[in-house]
C-alpha positions as CSV (number, residue, x, y, z in Angstrom):
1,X,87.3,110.4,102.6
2,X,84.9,112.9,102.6
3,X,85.4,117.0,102.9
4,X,83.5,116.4,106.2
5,X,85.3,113.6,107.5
6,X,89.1,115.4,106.2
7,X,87.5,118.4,108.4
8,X,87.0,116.3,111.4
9,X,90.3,114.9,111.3
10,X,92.3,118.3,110.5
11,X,90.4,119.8,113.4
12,X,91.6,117.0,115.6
13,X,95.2,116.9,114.7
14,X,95.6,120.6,113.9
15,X,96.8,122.3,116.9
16,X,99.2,119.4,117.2
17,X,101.2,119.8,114.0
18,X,100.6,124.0,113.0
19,X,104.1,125.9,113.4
20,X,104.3,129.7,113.9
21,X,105.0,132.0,111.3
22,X,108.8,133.4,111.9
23,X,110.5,136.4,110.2
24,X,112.6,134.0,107.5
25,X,109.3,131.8,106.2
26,X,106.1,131.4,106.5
27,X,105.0,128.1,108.1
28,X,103.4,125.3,106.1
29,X,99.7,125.2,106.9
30,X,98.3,122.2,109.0
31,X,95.5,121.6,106.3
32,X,98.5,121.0,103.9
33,X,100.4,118.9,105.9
34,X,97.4,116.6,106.8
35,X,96.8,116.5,102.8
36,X,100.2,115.4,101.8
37,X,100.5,112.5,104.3
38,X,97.0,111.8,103.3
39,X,97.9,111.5,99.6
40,X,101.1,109.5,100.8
41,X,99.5,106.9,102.7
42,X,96.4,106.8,100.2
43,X,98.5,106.7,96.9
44,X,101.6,105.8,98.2
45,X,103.6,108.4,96.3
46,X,107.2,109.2,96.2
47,X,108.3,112.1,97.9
48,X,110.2,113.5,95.2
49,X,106.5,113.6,93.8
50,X,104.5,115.2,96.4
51,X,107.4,117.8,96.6
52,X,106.4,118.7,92.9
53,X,102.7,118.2,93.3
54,X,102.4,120.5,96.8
55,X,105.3,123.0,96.1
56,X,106.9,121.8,99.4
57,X,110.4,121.2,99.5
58,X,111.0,116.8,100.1
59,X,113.4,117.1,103.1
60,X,110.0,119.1,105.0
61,X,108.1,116.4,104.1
62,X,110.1,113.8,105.8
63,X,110.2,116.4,108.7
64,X,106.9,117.1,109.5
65,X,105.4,113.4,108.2
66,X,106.3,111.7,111.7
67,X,104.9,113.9,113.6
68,X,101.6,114.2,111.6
69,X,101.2,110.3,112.0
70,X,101.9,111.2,115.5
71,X,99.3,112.9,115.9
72,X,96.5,110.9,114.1
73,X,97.3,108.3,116.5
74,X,96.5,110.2,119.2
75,X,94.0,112.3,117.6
76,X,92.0,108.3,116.7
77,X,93.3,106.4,119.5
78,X,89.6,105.7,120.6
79,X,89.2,103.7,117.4
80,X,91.3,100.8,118.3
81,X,91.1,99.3,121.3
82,X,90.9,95.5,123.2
83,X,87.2,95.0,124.6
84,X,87.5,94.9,128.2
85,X,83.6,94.6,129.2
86,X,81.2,91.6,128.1
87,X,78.8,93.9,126.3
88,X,81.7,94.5,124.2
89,X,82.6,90.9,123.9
90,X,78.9,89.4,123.4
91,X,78.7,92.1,120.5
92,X,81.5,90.3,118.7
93,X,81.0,86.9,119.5
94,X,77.1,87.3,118.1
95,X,79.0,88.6,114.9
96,X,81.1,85.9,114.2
97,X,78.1,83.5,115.0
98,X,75.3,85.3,113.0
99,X,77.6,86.4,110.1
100,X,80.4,83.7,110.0
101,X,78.5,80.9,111.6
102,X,81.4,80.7,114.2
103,X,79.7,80.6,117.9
104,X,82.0,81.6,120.7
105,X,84.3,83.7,118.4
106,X,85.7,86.6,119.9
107,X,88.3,87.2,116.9
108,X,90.6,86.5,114.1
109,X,94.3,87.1,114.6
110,X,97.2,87.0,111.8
111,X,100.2,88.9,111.1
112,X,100.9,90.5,107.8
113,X,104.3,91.3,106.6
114,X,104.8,95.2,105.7
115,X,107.6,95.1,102.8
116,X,110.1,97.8,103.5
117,X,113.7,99.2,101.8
118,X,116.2,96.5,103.7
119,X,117.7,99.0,106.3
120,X,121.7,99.6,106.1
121,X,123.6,97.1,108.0
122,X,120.4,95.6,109.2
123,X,121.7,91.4,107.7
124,X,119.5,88.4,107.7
125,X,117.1,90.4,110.4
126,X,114.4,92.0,108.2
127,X,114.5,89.1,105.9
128,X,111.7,87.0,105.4
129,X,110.5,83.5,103.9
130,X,108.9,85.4,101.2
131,X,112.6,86.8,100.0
132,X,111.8,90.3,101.2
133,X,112.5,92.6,103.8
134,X,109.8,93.5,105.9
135,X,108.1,94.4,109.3
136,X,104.9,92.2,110.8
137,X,102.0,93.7,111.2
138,X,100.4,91.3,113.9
139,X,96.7,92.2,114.2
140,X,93.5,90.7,116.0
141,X,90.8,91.8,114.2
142,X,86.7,91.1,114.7
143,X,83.7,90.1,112.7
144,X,83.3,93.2,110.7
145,X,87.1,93.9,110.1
146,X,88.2,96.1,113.0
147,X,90.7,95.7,114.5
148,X,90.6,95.4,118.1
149,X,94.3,94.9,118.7
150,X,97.6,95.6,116.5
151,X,101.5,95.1,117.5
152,X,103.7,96.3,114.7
153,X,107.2,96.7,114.7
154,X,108.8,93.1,115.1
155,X,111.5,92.3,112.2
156,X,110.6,90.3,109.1
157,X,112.7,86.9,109.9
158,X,110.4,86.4,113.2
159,X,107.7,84.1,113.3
160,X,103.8,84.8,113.6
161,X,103.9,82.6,116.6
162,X,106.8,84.2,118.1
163,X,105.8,87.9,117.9
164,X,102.1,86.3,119.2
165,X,104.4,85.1,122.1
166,X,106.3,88.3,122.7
167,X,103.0,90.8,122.6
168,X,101.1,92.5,125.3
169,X,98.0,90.4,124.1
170,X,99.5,87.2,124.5
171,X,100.1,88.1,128.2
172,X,96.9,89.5,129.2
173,X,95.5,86.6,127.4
174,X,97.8,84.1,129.6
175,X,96.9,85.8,132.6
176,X,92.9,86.0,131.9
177,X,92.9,89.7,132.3
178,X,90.6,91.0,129.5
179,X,87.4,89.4,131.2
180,X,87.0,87.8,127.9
181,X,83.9,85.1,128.3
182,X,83.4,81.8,129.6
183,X,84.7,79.3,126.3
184,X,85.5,81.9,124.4
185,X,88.1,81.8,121.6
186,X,90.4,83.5,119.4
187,X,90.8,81.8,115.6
188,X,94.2,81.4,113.7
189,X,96.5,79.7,111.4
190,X,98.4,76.7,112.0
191,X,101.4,79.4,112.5
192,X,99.8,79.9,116.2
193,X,99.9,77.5,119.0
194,X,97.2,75.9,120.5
195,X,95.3,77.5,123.8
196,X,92.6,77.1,125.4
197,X,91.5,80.8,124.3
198,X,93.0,80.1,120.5
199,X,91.8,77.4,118.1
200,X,93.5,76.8,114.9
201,X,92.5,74.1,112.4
202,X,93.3,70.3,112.5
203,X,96.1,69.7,110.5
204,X,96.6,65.6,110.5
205,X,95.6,63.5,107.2
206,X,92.9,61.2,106.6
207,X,90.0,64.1,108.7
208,X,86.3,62.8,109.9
209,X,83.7,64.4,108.0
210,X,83.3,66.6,111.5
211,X,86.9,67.8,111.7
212,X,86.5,68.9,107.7
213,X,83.6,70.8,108.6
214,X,84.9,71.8,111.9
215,X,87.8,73.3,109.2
216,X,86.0,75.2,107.0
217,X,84.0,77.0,109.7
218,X,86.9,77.9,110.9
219,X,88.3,78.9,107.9
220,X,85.2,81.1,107.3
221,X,86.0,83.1,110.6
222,X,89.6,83.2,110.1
223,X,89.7,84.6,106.9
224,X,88.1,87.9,108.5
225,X,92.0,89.0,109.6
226,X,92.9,88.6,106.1
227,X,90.3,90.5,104.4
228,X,90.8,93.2,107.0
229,X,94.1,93.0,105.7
230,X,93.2,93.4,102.2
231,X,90.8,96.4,102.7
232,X,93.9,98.2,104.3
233,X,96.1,97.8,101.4
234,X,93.4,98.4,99.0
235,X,92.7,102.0,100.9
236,X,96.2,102.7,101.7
237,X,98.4,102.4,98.8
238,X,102.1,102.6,100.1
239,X,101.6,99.3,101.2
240,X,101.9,98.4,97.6
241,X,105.2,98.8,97.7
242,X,108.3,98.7,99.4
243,X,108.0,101.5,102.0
244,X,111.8,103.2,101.7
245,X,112.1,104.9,105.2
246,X,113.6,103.4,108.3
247,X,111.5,100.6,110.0
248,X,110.6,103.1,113.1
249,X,109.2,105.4,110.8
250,X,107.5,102.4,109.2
251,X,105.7,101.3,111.8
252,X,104.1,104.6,112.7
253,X,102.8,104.4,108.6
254,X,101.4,101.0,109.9
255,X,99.7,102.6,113.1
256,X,98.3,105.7,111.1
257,X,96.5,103.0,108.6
258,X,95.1,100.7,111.1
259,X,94.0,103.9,113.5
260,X,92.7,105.5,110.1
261,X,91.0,101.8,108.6
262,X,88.8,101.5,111.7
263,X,87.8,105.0,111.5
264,X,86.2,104.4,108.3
265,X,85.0,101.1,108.8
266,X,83.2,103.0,111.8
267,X,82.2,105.5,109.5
């Protein structure tokens, strides 16, 4: 990020997260409050270690780092959102076909799981197949790794299908309300079901020379969602790791990222 861009966003989120000065302390500046959740998010470090590398006392940090995320949600909110028009729609779907050779492609969906510190008396419910403890990250993303929709906040044990099934998406997409095109479709993984808005590939034995070709396109488009979600890990580093705060304060990390990655990509 750039001193320009890191002015744009401070200016944004500023009058959001500045306290008044009061007779016992001085208030911490917004400027360094924007760089220490920066610096969190980007290098993922401990708190105990931005306390000693910014001078500010650890339990302010987990004070003021909600509300900071808070506030570059808001502050980016324009950067994520579900096309709605076809000018939007034929952008995308002349993406996937000129760059993926995918025609008719209006996106890649896939969750991602978001490792986290197994919450106290939380069981089996954060527990996935992978052995960890986690939140998904489900995300439809488009042909130059935006996203264009994200749901985070489901518990680890749930299925990619099943938090699909429970989102906002899946009902606007069951109730043909986005406007999306005539034959357009959504890619996936065999973890989704099949609609007539959402191909995934075919999984019998013994494939036609079509159906294997038929697969790798596919597999050329869907891979988009999972290189989106590689760029975010690769910018934001906390993902690295397991993220020890509870999972609602988790998913706002998740939200920052994602509102943050497309502001970038943008860039």
């Amino acid at each position: 990020m750039s001193e320009d861009d890191f002015a744009f966003l401070l200016e944004r989120v500023s009058t959001s997260i500045q306290k008044k000065d009061t007779n016992m302390r001085e208030a911490i500046p917004a400027k360094t409050k924007l760089m220490i959740t920066l610096r969190y998010l980007a290098i993922g470090d401990s708190f105990k270690s931005l306390e000693f590398f910014f001078k500010a006392p650890k339990s302010t940090i987990s004070k003021f780092l909600v509300k900071v995320l808070d506030a570059i949600i808001v502050s980016l909110e324009e950067f994520i959102k579900v096309p709605t028009s076809d000018v939007e729609w034929n952008y995308i779907q002349a993406g996937f076909k000129n760059k993926w050779n995918f025609p008719s492609c209006i996106g890649a969906i896939d969750g991602k799981h978001v490792v986290i510190k197994a919450p106290p008396k939380s069981g089996s419910d954060y527990f996935n197949y992978k052995k960890d403890h986690s939140i998904i990250l489900l995300a439809l993303v488009d042909h130059d790794y935006c996203f264009t929709y994200v749901d985070t906040g489901a518990k680890g044990r749930a299925s990619d299908a099943g938090v699909f099934a429970n989102s906002s998406l899946f009902k606007v997409l069951e109730q043909n309300l986005l406007g999306i095109p005539r034959d357009a479709v959504i890619v996936g993984d065999d973890a989704f079901p099949i609609k007539p808005y959402l191909l995934k590939p075919y999984s019998k034995r013994n494939l036609t020379q079509e159906e294997k070709i038929f697969n790798y396109r596919l597999s050329r488009a869907r891979r988009i969602s999972k290189n989106a979600f590689g760029i975010l890990v690769s910018k934001f580093k906390v993902f690295k790791r397991p993220i020890e705060l509870k999972p609602e304060k988790v998913d706002k990390v998740v939200m920052a990222c994602c509102y943050l990655h497309n502001w970038l990509q943008d860039k």
